[in-house]
N, C-alpha and C positions, 0 to 999 in steps of 0.2 A: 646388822644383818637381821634380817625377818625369820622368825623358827617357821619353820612346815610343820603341817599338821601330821600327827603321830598316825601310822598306817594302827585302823581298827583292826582289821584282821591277825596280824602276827606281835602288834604293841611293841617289835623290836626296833622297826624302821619308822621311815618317815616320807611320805609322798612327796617326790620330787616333781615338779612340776613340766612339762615337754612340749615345746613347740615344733611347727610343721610349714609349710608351705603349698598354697592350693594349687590347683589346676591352672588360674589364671599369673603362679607367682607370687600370691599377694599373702602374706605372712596370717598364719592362724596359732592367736598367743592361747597357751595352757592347752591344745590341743588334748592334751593326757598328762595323769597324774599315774606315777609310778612307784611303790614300795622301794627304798634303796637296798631293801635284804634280799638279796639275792634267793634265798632258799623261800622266798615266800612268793615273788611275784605277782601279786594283788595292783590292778591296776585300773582304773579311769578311761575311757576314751568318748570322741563325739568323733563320727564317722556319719559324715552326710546329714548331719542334723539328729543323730540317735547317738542316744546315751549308750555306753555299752561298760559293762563292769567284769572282771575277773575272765578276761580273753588270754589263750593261752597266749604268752610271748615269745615269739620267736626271732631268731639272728635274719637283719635283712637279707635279700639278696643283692643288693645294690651298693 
């Protein structure tokens, strides 16, 4: 098994990696990397082609 890279921010976790699904269906791999420490929430994303770093996370509605 491959280690994830240690989350900089909190050094507790570790960036779990997240996939997604486009508009067309068609699978978008590492979408976002996520801290697995819950008390930290430090996270990765690319939304429409921009980088986006430390977005608050929230429970879907879906």
């Amino acid at each position: 098994m491959d280690k994830f890279p240690q989350c900089l921010k909190c050094s507790k976790g570790v960036l779990i990696p997240l996939s997604d699904y486009g508009r067309d269906g068609s699978e978008i791999r590492f979408k976002a990397w996520v801290c697995s420490n819950p008390e930290c929430g430090h996270n990765i994303r690319i939304d429409n082609g921009e980088v986006s770093i430390g977005k608050v996370i929230k429970q879907s509605e879906k």
